[in-house]
VOGU-3710 file (C-alpha; in Angstrom, 3 decimals, decimal comma):
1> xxxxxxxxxx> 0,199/29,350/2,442  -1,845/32,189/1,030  0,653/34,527/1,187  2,931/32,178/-0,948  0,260/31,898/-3,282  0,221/35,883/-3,433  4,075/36,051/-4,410  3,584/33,375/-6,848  0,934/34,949/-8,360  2,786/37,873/-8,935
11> xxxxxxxxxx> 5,506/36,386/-10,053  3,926/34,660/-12,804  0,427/35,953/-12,953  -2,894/34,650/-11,657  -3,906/32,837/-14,490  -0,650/30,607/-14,185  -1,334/29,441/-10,506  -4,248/27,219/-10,563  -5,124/26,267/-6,950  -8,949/25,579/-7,364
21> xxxxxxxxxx> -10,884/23,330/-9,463  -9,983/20,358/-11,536  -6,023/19,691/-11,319  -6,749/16,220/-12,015  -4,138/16,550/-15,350  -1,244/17,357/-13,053  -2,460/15,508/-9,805  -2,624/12,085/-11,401  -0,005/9,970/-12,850  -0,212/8,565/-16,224
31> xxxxxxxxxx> -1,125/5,075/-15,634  -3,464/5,886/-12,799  -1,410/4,420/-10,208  -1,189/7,296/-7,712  -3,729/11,072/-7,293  -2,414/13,268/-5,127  -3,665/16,771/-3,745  -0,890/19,429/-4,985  -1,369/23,072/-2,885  -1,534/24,835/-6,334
41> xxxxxxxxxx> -0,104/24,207/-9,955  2,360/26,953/-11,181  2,951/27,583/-14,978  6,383/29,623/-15,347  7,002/31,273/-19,073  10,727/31,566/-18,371  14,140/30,178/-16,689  13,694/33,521/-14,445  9,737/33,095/-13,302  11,431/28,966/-12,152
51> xxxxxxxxxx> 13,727/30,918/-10,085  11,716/33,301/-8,724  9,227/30,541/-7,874  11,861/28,136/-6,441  13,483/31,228/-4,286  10,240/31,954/-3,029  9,434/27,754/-2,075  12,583/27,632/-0,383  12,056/30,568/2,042  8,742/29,110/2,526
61> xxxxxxxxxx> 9,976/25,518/3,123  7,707/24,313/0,781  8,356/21,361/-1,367  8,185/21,926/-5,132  7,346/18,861/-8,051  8,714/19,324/-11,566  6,551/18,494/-14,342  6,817/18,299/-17,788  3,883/15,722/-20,184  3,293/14,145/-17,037
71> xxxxxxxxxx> 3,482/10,798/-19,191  5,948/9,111/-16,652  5,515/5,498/-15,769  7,644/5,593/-11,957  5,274/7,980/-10,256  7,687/10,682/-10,610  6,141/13,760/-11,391  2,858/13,355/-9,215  2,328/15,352/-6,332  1,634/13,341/-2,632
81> xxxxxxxxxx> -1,628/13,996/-1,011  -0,894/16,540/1,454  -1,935/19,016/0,025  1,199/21,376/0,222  3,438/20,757/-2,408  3,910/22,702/-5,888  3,385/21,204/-8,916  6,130/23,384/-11,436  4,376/22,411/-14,563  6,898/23,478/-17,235
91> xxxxxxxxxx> 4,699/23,202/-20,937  4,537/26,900/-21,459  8,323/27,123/-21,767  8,225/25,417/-25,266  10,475/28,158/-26,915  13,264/27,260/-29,706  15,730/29,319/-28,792  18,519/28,295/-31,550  19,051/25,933/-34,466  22,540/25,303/-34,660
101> xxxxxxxxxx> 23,037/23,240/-38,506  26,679/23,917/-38,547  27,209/22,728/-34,889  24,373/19,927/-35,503  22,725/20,662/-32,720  19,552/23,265/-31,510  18,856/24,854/-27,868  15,432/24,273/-27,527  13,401/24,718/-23,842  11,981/22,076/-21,392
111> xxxxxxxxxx> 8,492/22,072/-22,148  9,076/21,348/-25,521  7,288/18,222/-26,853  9,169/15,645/-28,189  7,349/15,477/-31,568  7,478/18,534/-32,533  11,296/18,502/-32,281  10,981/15,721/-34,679  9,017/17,643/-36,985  11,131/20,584/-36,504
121> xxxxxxxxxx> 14,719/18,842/-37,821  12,629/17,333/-39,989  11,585/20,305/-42,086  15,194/21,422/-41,628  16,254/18,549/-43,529  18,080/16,801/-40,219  17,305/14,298/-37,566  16,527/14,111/-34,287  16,364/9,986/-33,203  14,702/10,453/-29,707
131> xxxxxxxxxx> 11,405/8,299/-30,364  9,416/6,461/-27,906  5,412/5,965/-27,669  4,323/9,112/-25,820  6,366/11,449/-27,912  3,182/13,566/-28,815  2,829/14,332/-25,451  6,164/14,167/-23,774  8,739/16,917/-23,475  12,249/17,370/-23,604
141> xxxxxxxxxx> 12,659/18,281/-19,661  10,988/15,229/-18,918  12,762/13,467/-21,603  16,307/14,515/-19,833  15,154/14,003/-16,095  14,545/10,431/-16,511  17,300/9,776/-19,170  14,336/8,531/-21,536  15,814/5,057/-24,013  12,992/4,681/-26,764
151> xxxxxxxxxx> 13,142/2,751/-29,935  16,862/3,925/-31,562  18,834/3,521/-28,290  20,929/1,134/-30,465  22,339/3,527/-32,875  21,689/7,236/-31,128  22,185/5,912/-27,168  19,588/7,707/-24,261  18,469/10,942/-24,587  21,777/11,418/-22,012
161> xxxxxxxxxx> 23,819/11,090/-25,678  21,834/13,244/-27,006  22,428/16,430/-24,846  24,977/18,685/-25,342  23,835/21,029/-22,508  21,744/22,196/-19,825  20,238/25,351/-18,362  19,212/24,327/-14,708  17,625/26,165/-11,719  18,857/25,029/-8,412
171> xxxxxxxxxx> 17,351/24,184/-5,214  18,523/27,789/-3,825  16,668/29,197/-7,194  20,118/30,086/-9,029  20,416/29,184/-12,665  23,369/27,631/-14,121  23,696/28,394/-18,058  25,466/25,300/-19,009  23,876/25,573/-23,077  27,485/25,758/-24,471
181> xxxxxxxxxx> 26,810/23,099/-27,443  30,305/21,399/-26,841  30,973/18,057/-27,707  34,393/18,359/-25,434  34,332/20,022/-22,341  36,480/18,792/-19,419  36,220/21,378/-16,920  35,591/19,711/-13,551  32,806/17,555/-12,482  30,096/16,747/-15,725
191> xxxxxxxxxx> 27,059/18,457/-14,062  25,446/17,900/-17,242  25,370/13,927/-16,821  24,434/14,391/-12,983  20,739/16,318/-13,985  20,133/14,043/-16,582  18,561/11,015/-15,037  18,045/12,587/-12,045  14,284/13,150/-11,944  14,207/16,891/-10,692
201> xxxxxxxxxx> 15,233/15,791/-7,496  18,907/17,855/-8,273  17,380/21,044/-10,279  14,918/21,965/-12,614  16,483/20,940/-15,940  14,672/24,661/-18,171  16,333/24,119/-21,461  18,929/21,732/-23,643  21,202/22,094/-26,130  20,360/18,360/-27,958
211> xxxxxxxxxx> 22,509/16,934/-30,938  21,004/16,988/-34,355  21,723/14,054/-37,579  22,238/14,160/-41,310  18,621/12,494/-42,032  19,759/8,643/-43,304  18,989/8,374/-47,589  18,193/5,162/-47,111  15,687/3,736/-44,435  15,083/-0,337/-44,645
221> xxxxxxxxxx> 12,312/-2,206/-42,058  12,067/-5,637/-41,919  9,239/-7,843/-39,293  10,897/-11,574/-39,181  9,462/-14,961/-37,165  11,479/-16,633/-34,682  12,020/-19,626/-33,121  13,439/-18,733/-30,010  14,723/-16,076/-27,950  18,610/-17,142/-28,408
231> xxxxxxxxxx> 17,959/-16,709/-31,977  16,578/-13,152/-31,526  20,241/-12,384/-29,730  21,809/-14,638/-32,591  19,938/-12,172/-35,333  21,100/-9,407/-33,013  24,664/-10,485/-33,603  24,275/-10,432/-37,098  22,722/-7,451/-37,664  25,637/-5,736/-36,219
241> xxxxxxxxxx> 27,788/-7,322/-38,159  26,630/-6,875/-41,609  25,097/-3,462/-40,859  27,392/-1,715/-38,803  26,639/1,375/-37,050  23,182/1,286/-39,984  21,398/-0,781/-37,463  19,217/1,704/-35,864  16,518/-0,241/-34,278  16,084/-4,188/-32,640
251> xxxxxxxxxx> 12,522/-4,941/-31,198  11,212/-8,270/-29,991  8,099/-9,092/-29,186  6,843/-11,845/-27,636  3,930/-14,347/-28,884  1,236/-13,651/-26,939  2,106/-9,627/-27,070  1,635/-9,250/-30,484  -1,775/-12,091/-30,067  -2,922/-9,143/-27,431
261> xxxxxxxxxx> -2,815/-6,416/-31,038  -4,601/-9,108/-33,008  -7,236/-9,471/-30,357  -7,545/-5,930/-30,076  -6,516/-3,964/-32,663  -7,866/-6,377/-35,777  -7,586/-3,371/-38,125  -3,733/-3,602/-37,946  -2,324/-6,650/-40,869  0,112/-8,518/-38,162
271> xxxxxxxxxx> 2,441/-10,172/-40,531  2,051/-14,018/-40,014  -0,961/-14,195/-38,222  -2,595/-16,217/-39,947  -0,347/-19,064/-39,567  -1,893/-22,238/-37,791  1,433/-22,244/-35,423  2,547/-18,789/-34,575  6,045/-18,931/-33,570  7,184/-17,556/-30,563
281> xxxxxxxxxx> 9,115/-14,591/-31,105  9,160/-11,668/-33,958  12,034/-9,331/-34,216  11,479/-5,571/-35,666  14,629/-4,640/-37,234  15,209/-1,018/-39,402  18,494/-0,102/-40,582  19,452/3,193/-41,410  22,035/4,494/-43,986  23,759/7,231/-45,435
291> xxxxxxxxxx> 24,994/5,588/-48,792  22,378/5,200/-51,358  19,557/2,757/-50,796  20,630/-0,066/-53,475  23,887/-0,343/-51,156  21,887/0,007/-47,865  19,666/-2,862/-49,382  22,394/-5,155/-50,525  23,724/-5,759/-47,172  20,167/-6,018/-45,787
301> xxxxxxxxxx> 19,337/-8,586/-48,073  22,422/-10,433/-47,191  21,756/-10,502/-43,497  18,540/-11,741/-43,935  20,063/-14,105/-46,365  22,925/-15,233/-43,854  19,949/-15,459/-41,109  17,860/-17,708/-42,948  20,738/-20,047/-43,163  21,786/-20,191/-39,963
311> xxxxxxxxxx> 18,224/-20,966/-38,946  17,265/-18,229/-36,638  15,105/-16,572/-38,622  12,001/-18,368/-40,115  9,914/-16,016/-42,211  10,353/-12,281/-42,655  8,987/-9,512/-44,759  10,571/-6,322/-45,607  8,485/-2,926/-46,011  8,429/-1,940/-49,743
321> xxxxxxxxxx> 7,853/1,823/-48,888  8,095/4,150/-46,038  4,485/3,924/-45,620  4,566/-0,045/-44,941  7,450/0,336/-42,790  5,554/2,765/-40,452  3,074/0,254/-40,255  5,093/-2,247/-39,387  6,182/-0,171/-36,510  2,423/0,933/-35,745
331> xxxxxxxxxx> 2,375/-3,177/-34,812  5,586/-2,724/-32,123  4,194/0,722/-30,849  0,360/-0,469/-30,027  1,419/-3,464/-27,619  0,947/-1,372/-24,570  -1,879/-0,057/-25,895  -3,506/-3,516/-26,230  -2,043/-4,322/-23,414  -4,160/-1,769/-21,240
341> xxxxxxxxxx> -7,218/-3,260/-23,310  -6,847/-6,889/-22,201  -6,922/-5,060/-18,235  -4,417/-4,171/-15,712  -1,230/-5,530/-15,511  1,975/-5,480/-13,768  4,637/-3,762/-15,736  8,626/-4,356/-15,842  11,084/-2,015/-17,562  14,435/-3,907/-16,790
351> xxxxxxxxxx> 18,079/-4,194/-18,956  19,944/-7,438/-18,970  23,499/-8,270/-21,073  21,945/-9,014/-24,423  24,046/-12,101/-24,496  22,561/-13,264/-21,186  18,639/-12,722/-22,085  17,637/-15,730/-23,283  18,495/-17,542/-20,280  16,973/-14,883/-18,058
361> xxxxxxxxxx> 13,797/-15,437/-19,965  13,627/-18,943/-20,055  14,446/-18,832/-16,058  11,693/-16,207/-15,651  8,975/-17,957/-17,607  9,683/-21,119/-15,813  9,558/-19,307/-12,509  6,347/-17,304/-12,901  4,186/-20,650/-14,506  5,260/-22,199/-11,483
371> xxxxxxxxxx> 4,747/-19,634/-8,887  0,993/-18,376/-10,589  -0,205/-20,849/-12,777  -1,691/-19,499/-16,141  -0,180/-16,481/-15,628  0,397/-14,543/-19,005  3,508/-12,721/-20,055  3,559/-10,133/-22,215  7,731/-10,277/-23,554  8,539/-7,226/-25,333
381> xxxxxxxxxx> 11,064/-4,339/-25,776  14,439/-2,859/-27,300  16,170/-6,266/-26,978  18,912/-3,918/-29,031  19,976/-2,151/-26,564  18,990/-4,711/-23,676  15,971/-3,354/-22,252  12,975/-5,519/-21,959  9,564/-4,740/-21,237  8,433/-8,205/-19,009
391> xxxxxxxxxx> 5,136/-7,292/-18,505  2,975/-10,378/-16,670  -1,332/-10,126/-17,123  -3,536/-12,289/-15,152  -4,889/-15,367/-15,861  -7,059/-15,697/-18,691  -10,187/-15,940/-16,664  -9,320/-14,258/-13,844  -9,721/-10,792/-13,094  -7,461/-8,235/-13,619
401> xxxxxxxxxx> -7,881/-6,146/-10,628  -7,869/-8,822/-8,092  -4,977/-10,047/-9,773  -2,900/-6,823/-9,381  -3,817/-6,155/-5,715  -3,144/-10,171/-4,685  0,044/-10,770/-6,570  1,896/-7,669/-7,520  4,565/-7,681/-4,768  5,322/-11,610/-5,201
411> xxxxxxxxxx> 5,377/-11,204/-9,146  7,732/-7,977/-8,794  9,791/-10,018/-6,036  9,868/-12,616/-8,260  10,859/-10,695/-11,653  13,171/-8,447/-9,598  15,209/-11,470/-8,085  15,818/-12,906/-11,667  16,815/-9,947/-13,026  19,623/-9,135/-9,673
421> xxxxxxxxxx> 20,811/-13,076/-10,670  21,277/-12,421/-14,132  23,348/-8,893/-13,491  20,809/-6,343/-14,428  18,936/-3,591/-13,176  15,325/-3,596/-12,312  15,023/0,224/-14,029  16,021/0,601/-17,723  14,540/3,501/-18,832  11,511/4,373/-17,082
431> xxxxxxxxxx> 13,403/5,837/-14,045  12,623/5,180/-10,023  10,370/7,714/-9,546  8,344/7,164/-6,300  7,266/3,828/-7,618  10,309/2,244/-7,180  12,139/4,012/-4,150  11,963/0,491/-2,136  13,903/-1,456/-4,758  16,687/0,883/-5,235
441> xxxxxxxxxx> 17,204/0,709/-1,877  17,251/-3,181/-1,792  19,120/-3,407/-5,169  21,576/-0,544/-5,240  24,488/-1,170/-3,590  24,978/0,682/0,367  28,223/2,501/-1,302  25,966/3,641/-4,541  23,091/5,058/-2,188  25,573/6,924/0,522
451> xxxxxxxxxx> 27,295/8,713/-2,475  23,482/9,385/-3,704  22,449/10,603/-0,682  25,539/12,908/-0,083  24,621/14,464/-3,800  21,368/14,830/-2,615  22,549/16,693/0,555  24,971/19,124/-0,852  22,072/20,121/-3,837  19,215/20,037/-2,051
461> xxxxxxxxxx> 20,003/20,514/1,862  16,066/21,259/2,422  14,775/18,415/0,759  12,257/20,817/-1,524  13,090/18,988/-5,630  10,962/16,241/-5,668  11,067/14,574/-2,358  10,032/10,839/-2,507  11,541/10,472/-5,541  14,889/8,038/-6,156
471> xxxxxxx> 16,131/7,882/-2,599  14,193/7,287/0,445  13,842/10,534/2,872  16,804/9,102/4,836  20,021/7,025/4,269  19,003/4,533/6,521  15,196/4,567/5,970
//
């Protein structure tokens, strides 16, 4: 292995192959789950050092890891603990390589971190929607390898609807230039679609051409109290209808979520919390729109209006300024956070049919109270765009870590089961990573994972992107 060390080192440099010391940044995962032991970390400044690199791990049989932020939540960008696999950490290639305003769109390279692409169409007077809670440390590669949702899924789609094209270095260390910027392009199989999502376990996804947005002129936030989860998908209903493609972002929260940011977080005004009952569901709903904001605000007032009436909405406040609306979202975006502060938990990212959530959750809830008595659920997530966060925390008095190691695999069997009933998938947005390689292979259908695994073949015959990751190491396994 030294001598691969040696060619990687000249290909790009000794300072960018760290094999000694503390690698615990790259060698962990971001919620602590998993540490491995990678053979060395290897920081490439260009599409051509990830080639060289990956040509010179394939003649050496050695397995490689793509990394971006490393702010995954599957356990798919951590190195196992063998001690001789590659981390390919891609942060130094954070180059924008083109700003495209008349084709709405900019090439910009993996390692770029998401909010500084913000901030960049920002001071260019555009948009780019891609928003989720680690978006000061999470790139764009990383962003396209899991197919990243976030909190405007409703109006923008994934980041897969966001991509335009790819740059991608193969498992043989070839490089496909695929940055075209075309919104129409029906030449053969969409290679684009089959990196994105794919967890580097295809190719090393090195740059993107992303889709950029006329920035809204009007911007309207509004926190509202519910009685019930069927009237969250009732005020769902609504929103569409009176707002059109305006509605940009749908967030519920549960109860007891948003109890977990009062507990914790007391400098943060939760709207209604004072109230001697707290009702049991809160809805975060922002419409964005291109006409002037006395028309955007019209039919906003209306829907709330039309909500009230029909009953599924029981308070709600609506953010005088931009300043009070990012507040408002502050509340949505520190649940995990207080989450983490309240102890370990077991964590859910799972999509259902909107229309058939409220019966999933009641079903769940019912389920879990029975199963673990005083067990605690923490309900949140895009409820938009169907994803929900059904995060379950121990007991109030018991403890957290006992409670992970004893009932994790009957909570997940539980949780998973519901959601298989109720038509959805046990992986929204947060990917399979290594975390979840047993339940695609009991939830996926055979058919599904024999096509996978062919892909997988016919990309990657030596097994070297990311092995682990998505599919187990053989069809039948």
């Amino acid at each position: 292995m030294s001598a691969l060390l040696e060619r990687l080192r000249h290909i790009v440099g000794p300072q960018h192959v760290l094999h000694e010391g503390d690698l615990i940044a790259y060698e962990q995962d971001w919620r602590r789950r998993a540490r491995g032991k990678a053979l060395a970390v290897v920081r490439p400044a260009n599409t051509e050092e990830v080639a060289a690199v990956v040509r010179e791990c394939a003649a050496a049989g050695t397995s490689i890891v793509p990394q971006g932020g490393n702010t995954g939540l599957s356990v798919g960008s951590t190195p196992d603990a063998s001690g001789t696999q590659i981390v390919l950490s891609l942060t130094r290639m954070n180059a924008v390589r083109q700003i495209d305003r008349d084709n709405l769109s900019f090439t910009v390279e993996a390692g770029c971190i998401l909010q500084n692409l913000q901030e960049l169409a920002d001071k260019e007077g555009l948009l780019f929607p891609l928003s989720l809670a680690a978006e000061g440390s999470c790139t764009i590669g990383g962003n396209l390898g899991t197919n990243a949702g976030g909190t405007q899924v409703v109006r923008y789609g994934n980041t897969r609807e966001l991509c335009l094209g790819l740059e991608v270095v193969t498992a043989q260390g070839e490089i496909w230039h695929g940055l075209k910027g075309l919104r129409k392009d029906n030449t053969g199989y969409d290679l684009r679609n089959l990196m994105i999502g794919s967890e580097g376990t295809l190719g090393i996804i090195t740059a993107a051409t992303m889709k950029l947005f006329p920035k809204p002129a009007a911007q309207l936030t509004a926190f509202a109290a519910l009685p019930d989860m069927a009237s969250a998908v009732r005020l769902l209903g609504l929103a569409h209808e009176f707002l059109g493609a305006g509605l940009t972002g749908f967030e519920v929260m549960g109860r007891f979520a948003l109890s977990l940011v009062i507990k914790h977080m007391p400098q943060l005004r939760v709207p209604f919390a004072g109230e001697a009952e707290a009702p049991p569901y809160y809805v975060l709903l922002e419409n964005s729109d291109s006409e002037s904001e006395e028309h955007a605000r019209q039919r906003f007032e209306a829907l709330l209006e039309r909500a009230f009436g029909d009953g599924c909405v029981l308070d709600a406040v609506v953010a005088e300024s931009l300043s009070q609306a990012h507040d408002l979202w502050h509340i949505r975006e520190s649940i995990p956070l207080a989450q983490a502060e309240e102890g370990l938990n077991i964590k859910h990212d799972i999509s259902i049919a909107a229309s058939r959530i409220p019966a999933f959750v009641e079903h769940a809830d019912a389920l879990l109270a029975r199963e673990i008595p005083g067990v605690r659920l923490v309900n949140f997530g895009h409820l938009g765009d169907g994803n929900l966060h059904y995060n379950v925390q121990a007991p109030e008095q018991g403890d957290p870590k006992v409670f992970l190691r004893e009932q994790e695999d009957l909570v997940n069997h539980l949780v998973y089961e519901a959601v298989a009933a109720f038509g959805g998938s046990f992986s929204a947005e947060h990917g399979v990573g290594a975390l979840k390689v047993d339940k695609l292979q009991k939830y996926q259908s055979p058919v599904a994972l024999s096509m996978m695994h062919a892909i997988k073949q016919a990309l990657d015959p030596q097994g070297i992107l990311n092995p682990g990751c998505i599919l187990a190491s053989t069809p039948s396994a």
